[in-house]
py3Dmol code that shows the C-alpha trace and the ligand (Angstrom):
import py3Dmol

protein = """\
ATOM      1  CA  UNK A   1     -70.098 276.253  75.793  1.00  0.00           C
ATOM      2  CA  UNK A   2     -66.980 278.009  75.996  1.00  0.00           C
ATOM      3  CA  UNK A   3     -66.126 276.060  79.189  1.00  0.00           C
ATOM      4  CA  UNK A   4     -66.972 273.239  78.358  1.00  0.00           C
ATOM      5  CA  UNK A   5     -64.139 273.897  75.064  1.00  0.00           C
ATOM      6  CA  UNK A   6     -61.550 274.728  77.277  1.00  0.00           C
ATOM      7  CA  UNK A   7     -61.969 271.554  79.658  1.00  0.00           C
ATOM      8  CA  UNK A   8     -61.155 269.701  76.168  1.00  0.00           C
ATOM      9  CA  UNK A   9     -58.067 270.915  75.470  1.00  0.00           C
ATOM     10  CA  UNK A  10     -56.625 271.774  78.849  1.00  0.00           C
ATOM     11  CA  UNK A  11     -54.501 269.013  79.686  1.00  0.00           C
ATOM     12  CA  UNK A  12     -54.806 267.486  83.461  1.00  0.00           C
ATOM     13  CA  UNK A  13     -52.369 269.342  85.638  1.00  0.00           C
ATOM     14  CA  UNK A  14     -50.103 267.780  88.303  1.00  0.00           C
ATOM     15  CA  UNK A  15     -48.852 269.605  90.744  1.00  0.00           C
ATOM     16  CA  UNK A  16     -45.327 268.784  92.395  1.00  0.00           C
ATOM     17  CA  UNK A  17     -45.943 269.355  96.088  1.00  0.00           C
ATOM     18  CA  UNK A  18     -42.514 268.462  97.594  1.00  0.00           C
ATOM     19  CA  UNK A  19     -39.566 266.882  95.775  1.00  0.00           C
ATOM     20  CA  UNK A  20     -38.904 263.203  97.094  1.00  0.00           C
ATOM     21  CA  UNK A  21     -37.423 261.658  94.473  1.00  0.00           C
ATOM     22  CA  UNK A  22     -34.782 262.811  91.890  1.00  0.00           C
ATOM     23  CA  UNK A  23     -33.183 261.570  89.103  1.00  0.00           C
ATOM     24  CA  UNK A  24     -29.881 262.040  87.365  1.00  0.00           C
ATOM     25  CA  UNK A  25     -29.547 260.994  83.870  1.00  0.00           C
ATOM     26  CA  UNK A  26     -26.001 260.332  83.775  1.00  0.00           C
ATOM     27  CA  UNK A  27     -25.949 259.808  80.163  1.00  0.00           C
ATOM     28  CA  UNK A  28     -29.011 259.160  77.985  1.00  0.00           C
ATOM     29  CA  UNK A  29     -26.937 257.959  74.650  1.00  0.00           C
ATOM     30  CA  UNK A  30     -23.980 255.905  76.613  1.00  0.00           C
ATOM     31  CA  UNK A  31     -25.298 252.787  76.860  1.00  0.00           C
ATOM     32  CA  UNK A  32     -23.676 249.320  76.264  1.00  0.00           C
ATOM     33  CA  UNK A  33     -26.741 247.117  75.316  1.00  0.00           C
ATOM     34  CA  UNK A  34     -29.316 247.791  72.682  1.00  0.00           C
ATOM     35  CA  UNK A  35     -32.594 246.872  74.328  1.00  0.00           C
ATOM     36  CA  UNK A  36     -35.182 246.408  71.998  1.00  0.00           C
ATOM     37  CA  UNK A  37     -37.768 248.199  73.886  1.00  0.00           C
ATOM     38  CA  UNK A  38     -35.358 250.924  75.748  1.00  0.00           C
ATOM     39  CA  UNK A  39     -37.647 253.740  76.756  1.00  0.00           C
ATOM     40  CA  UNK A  40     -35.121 255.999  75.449  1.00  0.00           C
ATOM     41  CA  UNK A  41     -35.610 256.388  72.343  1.00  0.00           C
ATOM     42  CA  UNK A  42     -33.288 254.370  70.095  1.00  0.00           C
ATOM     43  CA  UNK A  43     -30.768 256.236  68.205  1.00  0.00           C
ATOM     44  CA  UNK A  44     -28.145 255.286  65.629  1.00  0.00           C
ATOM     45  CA  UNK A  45     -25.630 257.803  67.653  1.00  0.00           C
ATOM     46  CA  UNK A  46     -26.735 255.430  70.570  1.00  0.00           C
ATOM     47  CA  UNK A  47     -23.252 254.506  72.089  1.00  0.00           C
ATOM     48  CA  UNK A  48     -21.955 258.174  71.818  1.00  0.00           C
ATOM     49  CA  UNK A  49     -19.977 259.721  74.675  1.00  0.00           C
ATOM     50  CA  UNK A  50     -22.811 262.349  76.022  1.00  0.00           C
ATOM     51  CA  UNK A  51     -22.106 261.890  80.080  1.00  0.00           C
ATOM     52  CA  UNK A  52     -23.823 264.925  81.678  1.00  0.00           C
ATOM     53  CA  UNK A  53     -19.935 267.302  82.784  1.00  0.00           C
ATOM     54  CA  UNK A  54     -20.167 266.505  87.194  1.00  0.00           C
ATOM     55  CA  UNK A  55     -20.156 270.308  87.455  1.00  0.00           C
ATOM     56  CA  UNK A  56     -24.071 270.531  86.667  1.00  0.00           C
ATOM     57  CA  UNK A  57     -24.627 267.201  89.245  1.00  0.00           C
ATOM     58  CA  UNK A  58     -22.891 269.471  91.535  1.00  0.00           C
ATOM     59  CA  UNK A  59     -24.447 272.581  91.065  1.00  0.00           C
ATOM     60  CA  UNK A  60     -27.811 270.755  91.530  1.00  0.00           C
ATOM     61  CA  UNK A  61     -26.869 268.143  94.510  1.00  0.00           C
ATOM     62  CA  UNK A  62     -26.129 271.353  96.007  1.00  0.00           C
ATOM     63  CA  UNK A  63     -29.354 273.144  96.580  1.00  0.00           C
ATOM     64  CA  UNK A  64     -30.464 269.957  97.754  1.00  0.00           C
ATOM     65  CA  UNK A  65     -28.208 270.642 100.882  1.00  0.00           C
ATOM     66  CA  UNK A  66     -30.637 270.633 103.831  1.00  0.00           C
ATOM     67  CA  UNK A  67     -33.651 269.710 102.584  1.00  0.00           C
ATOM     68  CA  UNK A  68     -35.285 265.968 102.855  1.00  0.00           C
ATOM     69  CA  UNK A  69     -35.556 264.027  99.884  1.00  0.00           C
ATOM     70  CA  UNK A  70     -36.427 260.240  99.923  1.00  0.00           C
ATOM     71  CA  UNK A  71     -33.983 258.875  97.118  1.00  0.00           C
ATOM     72  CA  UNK A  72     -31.544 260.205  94.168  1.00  0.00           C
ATOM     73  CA  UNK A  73     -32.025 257.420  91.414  1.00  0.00           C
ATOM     74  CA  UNK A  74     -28.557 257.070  88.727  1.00  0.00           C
ATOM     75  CA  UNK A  75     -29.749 256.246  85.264  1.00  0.00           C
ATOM     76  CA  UNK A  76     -29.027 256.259  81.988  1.00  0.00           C
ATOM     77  CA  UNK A  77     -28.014 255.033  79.287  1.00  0.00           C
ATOM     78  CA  UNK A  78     -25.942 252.889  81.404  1.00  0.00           C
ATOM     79  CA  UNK A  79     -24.957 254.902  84.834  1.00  0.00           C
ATOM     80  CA  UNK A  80     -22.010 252.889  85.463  1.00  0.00           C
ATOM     81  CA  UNK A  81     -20.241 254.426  81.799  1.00  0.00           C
ATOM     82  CA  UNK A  82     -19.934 257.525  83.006  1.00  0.00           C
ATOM     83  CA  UNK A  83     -16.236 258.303  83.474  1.00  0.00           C
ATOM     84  CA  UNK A  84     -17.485 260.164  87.299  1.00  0.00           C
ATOM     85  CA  UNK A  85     -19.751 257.494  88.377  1.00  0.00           C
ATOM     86  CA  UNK A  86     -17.743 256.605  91.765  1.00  0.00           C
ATOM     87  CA  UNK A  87     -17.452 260.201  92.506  1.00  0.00           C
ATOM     88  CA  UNK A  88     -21.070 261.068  91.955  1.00  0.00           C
ATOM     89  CA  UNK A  89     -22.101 257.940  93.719  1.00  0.00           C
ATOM     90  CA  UNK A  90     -19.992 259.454  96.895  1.00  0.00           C
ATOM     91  CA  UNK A  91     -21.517 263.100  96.349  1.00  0.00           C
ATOM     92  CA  UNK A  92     -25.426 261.253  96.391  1.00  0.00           C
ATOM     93  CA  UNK A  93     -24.678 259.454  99.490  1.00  0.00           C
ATOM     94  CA  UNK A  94     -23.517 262.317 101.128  1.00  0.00           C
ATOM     95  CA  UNK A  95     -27.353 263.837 100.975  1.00  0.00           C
ATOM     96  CA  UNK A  96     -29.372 260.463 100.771  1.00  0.00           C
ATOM     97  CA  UNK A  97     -30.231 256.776 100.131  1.00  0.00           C
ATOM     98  CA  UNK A  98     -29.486 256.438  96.275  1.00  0.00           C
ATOM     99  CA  UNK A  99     -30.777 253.917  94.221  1.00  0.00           C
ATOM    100  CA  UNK A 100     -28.161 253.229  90.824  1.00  0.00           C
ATOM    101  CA  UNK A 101     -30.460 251.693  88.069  1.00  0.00           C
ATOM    102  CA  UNK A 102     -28.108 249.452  85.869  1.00  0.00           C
ATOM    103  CA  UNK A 103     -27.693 246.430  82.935  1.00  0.00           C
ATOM    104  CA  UNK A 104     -25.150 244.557  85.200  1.00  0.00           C
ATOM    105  CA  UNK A 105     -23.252 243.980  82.744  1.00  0.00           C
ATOM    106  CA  UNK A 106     -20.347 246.382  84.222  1.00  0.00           C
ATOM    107  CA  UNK A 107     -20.906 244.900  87.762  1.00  0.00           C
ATOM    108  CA  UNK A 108     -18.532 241.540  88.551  1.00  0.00           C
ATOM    109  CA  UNK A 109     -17.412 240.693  92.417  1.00  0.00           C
ATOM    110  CA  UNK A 110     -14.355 242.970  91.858  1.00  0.00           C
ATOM    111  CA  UNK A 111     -16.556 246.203  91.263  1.00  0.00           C
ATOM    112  CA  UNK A 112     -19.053 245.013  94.015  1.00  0.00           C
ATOM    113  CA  UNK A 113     -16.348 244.244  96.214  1.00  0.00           C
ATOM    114  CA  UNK A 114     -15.057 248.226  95.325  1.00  0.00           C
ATOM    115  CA  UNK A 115     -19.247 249.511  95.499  1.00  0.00           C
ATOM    116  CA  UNK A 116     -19.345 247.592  99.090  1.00  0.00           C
ATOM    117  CA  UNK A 117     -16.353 250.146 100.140  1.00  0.00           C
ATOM    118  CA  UNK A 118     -18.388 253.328  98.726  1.00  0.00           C
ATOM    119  CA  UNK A 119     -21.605 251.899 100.445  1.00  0.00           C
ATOM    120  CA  UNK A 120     -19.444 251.611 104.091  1.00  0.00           C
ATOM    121  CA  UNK A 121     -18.395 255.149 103.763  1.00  0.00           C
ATOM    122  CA  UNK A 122     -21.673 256.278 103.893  1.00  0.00           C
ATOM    123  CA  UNK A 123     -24.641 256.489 106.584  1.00  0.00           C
ATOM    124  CA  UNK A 124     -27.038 255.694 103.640  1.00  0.00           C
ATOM    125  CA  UNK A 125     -27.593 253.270 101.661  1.00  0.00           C
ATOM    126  CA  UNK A 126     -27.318 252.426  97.823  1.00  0.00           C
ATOM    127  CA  UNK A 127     -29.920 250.562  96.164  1.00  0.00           C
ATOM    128  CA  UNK A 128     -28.867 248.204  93.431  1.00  0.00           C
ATOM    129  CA  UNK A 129     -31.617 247.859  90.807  1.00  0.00           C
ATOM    130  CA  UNK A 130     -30.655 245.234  88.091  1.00  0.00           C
ATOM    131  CA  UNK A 131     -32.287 244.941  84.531  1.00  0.00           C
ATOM    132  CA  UNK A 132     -33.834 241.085  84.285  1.00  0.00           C
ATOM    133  CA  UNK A 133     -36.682 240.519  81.724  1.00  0.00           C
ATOM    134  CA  UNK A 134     -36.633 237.041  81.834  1.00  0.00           C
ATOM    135  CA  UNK A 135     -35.359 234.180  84.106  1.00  0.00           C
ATOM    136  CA  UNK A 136     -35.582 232.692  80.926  1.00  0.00           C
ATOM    137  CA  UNK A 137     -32.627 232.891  78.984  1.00  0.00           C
ATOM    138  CA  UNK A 138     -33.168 233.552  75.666  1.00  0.00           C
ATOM    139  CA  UNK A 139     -36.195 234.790  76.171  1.00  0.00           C
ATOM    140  CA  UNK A 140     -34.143 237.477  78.425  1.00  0.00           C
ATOM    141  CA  UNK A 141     -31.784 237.604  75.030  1.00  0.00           C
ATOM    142  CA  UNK A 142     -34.242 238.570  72.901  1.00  0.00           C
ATOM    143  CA  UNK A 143     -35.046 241.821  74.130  1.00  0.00           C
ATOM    144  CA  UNK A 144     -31.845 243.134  75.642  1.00  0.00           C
ATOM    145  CA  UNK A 145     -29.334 241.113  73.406  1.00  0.00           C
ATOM    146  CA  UNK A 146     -26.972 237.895  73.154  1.00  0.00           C
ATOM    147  CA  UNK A 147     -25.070 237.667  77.156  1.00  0.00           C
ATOM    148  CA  UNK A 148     -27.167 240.032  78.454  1.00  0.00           C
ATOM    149  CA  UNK A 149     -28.398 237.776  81.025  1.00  0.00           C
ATOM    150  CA  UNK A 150     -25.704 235.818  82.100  1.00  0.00           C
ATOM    151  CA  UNK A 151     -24.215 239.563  82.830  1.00  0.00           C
ATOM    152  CA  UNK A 152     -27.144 241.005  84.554  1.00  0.00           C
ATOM    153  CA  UNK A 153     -27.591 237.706  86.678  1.00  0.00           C
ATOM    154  CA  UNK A 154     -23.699 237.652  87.407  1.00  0.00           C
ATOM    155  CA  UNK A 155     -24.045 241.143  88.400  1.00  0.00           C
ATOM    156  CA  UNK A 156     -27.194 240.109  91.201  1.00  0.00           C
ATOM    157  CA  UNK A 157     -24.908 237.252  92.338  1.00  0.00           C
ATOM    158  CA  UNK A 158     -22.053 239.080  92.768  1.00  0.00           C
ATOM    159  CA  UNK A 159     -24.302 241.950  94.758  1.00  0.00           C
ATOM    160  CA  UNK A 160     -25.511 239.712  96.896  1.00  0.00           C
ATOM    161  CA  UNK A 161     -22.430 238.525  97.979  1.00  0.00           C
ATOM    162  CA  UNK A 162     -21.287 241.710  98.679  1.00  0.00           C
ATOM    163  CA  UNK A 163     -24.374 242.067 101.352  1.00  0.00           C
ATOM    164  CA  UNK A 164     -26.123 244.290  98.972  1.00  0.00           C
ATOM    165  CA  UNK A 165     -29.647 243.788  98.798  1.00  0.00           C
ATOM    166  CA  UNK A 166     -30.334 244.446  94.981  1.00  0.00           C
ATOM    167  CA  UNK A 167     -33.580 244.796  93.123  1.00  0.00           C
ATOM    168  CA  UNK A 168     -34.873 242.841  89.535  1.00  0.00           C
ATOM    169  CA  UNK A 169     -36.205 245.407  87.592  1.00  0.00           C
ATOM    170  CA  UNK A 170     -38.487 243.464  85.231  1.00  0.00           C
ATOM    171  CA  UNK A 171     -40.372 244.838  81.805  1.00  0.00           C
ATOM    172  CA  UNK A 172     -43.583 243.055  81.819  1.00  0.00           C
ATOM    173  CA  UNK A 173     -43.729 242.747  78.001  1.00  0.00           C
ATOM    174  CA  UNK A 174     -46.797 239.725  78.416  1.00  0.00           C
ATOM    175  CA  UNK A 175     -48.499 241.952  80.315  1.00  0.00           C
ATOM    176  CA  UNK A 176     -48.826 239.302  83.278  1.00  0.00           C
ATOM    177  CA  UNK A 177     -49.973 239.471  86.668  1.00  0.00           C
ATOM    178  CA  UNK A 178     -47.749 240.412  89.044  1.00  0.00           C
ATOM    179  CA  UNK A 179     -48.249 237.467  91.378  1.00  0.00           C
ATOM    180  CA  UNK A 180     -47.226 235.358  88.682  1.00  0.00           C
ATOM    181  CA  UNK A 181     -43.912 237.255  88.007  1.00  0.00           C
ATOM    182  CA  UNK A 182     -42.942 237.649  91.142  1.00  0.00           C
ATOM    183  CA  UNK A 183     -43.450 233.127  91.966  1.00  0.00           C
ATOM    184  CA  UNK A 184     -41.600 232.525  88.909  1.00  0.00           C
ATOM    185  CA  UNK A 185     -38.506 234.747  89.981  1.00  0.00           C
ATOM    186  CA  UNK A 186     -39.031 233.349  93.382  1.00  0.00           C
ATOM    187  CA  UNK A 187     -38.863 229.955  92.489  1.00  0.00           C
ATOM    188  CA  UNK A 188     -35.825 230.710  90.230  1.00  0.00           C
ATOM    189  CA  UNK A 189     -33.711 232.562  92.964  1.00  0.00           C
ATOM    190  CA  UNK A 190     -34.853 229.668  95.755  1.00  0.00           C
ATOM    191  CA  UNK A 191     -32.868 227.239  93.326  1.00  0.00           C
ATOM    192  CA  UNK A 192     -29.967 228.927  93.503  1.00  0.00           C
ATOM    193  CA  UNK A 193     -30.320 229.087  97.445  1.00  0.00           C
ATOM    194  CA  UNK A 194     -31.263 232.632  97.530  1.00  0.00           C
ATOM    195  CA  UNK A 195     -34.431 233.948  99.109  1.00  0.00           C
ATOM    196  CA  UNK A 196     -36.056 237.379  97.359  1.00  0.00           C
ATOM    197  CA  UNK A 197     -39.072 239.352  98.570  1.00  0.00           C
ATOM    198  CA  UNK A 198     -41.520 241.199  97.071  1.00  0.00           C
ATOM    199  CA  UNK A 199     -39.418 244.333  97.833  1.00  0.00           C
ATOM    200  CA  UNK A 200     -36.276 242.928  95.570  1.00  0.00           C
ATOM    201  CA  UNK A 201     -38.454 243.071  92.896  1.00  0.00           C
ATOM    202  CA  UNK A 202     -39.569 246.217  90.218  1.00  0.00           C
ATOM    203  CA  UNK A 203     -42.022 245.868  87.520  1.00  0.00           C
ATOM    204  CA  UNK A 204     -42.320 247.553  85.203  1.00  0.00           C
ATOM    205  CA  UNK A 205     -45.041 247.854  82.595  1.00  0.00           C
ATOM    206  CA  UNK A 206     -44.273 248.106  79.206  1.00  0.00           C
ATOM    207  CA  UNK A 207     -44.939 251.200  76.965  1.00  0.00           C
ATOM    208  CA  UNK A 208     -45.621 249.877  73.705  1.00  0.00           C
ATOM    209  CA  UNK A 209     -43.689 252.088  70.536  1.00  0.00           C
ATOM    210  CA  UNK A 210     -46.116 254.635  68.858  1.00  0.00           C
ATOM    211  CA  UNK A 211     -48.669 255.038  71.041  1.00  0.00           C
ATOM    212  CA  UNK A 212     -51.602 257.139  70.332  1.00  0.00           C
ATOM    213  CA  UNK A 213     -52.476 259.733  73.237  1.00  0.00           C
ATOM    214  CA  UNK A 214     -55.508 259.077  74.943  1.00  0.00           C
ATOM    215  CA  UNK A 215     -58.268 261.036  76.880  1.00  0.00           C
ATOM    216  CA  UNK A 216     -57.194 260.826  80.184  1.00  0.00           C
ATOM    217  CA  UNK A 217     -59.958 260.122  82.904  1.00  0.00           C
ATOM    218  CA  UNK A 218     -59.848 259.795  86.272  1.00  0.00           C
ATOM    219  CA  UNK A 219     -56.502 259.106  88.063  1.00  0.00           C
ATOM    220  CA  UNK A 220     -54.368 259.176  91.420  1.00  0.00           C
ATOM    221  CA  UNK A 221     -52.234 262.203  91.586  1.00  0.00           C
ATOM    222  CA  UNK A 222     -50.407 260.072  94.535  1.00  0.00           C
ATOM    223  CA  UNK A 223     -49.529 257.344  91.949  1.00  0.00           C
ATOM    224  CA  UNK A 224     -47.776 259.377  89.678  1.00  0.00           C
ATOM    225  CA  UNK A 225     -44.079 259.837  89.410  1.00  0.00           C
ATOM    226  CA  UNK A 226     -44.309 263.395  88.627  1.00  0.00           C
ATOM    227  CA  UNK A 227     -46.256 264.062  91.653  1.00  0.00           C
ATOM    228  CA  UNK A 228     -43.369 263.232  93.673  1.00  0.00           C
ATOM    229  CA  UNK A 229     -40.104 263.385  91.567  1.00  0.00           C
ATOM    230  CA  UNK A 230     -37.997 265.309  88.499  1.00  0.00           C
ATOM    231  CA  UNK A 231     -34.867 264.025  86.243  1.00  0.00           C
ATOM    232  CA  UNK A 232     -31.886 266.391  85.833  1.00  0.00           C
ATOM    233  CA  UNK A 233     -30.742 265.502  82.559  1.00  0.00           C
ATOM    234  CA  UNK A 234     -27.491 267.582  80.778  1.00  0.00           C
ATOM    235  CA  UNK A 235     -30.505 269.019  78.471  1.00  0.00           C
ATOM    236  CA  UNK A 236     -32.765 270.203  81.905  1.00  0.00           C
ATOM    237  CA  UNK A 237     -35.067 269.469  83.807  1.00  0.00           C
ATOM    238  CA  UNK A 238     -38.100 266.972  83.175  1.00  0.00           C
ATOM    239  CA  UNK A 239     -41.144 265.911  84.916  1.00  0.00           C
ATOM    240  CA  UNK A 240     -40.328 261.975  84.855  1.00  0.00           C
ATOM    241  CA  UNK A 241     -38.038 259.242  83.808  1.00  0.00           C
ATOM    242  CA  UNK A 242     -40.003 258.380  80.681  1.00  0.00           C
ATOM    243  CA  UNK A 243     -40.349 262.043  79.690  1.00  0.00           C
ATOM    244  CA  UNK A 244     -36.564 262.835  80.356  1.00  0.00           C
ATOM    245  CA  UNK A 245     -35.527 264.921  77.422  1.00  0.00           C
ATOM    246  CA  UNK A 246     -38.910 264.910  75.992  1.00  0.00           C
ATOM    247  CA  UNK A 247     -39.150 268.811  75.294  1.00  0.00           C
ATOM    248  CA  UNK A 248     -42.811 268.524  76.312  1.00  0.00           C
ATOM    249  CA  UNK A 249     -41.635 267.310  79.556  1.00  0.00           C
ATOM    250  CA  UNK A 250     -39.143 270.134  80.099  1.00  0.00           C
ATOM    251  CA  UNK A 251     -39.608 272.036  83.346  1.00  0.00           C
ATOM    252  CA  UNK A 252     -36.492 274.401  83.821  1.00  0.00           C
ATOM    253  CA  UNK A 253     -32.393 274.468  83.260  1.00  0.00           C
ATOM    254  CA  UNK A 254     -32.020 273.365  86.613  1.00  0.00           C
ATOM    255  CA  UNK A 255     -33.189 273.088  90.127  1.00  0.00           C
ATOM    256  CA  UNK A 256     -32.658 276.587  91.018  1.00  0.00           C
ATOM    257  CA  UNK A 257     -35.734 277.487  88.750  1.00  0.00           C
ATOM    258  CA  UNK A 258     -37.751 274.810  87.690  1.00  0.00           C
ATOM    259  CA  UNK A 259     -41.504 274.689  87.472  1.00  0.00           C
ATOM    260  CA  UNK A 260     -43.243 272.671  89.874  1.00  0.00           C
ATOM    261  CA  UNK A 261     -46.415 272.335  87.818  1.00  0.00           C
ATOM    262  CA  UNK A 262     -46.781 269.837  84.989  1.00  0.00           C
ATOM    263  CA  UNK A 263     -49.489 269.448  82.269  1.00  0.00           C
ATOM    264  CA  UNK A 264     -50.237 265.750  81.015  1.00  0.00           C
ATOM    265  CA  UNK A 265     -49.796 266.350  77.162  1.00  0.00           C
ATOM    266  CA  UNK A 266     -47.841 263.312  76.054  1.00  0.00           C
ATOM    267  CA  UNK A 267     -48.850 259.481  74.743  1.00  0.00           C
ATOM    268  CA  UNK A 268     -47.007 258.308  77.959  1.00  0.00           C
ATOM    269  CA  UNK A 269     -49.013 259.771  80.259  1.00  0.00           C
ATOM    270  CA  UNK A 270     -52.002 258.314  78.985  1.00  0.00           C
ATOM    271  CA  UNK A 271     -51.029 254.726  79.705  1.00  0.00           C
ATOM    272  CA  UNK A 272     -49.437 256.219  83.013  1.00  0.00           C
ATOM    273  CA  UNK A 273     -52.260 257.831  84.486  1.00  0.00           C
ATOM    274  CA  UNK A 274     -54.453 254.322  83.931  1.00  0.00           C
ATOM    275  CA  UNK A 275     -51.750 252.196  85.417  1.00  0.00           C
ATOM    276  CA  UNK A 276     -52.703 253.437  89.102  1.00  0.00           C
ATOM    277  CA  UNK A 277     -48.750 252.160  90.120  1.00  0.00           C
ATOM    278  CA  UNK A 278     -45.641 253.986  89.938  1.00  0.00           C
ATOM    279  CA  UNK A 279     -43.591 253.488  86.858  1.00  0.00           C
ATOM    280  CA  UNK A 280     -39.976 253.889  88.436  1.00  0.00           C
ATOM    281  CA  UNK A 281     -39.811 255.527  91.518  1.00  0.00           C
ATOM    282  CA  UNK A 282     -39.298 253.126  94.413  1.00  0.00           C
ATOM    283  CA  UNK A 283     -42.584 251.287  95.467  1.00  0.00           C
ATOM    284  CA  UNK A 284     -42.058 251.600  99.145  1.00  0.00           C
ATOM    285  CA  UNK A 285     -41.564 255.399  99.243  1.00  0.00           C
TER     286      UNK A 285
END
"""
ligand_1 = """\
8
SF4
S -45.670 259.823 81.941
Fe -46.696 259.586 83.926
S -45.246 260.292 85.465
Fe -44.545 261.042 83.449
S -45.406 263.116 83.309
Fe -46.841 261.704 82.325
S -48.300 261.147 83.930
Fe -46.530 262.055 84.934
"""
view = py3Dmol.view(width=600, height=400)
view.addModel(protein, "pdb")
view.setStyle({"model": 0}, {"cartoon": {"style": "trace"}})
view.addModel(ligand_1, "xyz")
view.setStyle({"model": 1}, {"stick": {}})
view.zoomTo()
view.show()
């Protein structure tokens, strides 16, 4: 009887094995758009300088130095705000492939013209990942605000003709199938004489406000994000992207000591574990 207690309230466990993927929360408040569904949560001091100081990117990029890890991911808030970004852009391509997770809206064929330059320096590669809902317009409008589209597609264009090979992250707020998203972007890019794969685009599945934790069942460690990743944020370090500064979700002060071990206690991780996908790491790692 007593066991059977303690199965109820012990969370499932997930257990980092080796670190593949990490991201860096450049800012989590810094962000130039006010998405209606950002899964940070919204905050009336949203828009407030809080860029995590290059010193603690630093201090963690370095005990990184020698080991293998898959891809550094640059989020935010909006990555390209922070006052550092081409300098921590350099430092991450120093150590691997990096992957900079963005609006577009601060990305015209001058600053891809500039990012082609950082890319060339490097023997890796960066990984352009571009916020489009919608190839709809307003529909696009509606949840990431007025210009937001004509920005984020301007941003893809100008990529592209940079040789970049970007990726279309896309919320999947009607819950479609993916086949379906991925023929209407293909049929929207052919128009404009561009070919995309499956690879150039990310969906993502939308975490609906509020929700209620579940029991969590069976699941696939392997599909997990915090199976294979953590965030460095200027507040720690977290088990995942949609946990980042979720004190819950708060593993250590910094890679030197962080725990490795992770106990499913939050809403999110209900809808995560039954997803069987990964939420934001890179599908192909
Ligand atoms: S939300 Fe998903 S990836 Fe994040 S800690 Fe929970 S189960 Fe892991």
């Amino acid at each position: 009887m007593e066991n059977q207690l303690a199965e109820l309230i012990v969370p499932p466990v997930v257990e980092l094995k080796e670190l593949k993927n990490l991201f860096l929360q450049l800012s989590s408040k810094a962000c130039n758009l006010k998405c209606k569904n950002c899964y940070i949560e919204r905050n009336p001091l949203k828009n407030e300088e809080d860029f995590i100081p290059i010193e603690k990117i630093k201090e963690n990029l370095s005990i990184l130095k020698g080991r293998k890890i898959n891809s550094l991911y640059l989020t935010g808030g909006e990555p390209l705000l922070h006052p550092d970004f081409n300098q921590i852009l350099r430092m991450c391509l120093k150590i691997t492939n990096t992957t900079v997770m963005s609006n577009g809206t601060m990305i015209n064929d001058k600053k891809a013209r500039f990012l082609r330059k950082i890319d060339d320096e490097s023997q890796f590669e960066t990984i352009y990942r571009i916020s489009l809902d919608s190839t709809n317009e307003l529909e696009n409008d509606e949840m990431r605000g007025r210009g937001s589209y004509r920005k984020a597609l301007g941003a893809i264009m100008s990529l592209i003709k940079y040789e970049f090979n970007p990726i279309i992250s896309v919320v999947n707020y009607k819950n479609l199938k993916k086949e379906e998203i991925f023929d209407d972007f293909m049929n929207f890019f052919r128009k404009k004489g561009i070919e995309i794969d499956e690879i150039n685009l990310k969906i993502i599945p939308y975490f609906p406000k509020n929700i209620e934790m579940e029991e969590i069942k069976n699941f696939e460690k392997e599909m997990l994000d915090c199976a294979t990743s953590r965030v460095i944020s200027k507040n720690g370090v977290y088990a995942c992207p949609m946990l980042t500064n979720d004190y819950r979700a708060r593993l250590g002060s910094s890679l030197a000591d962080y725990s490795k071990v992770n106990y499913l206690d939050c809403e999110k991780c209900s809808i995560c574990t039954k997803l069987g996908q990964r939420v934001q790491v890179n599908d192909w790692i």
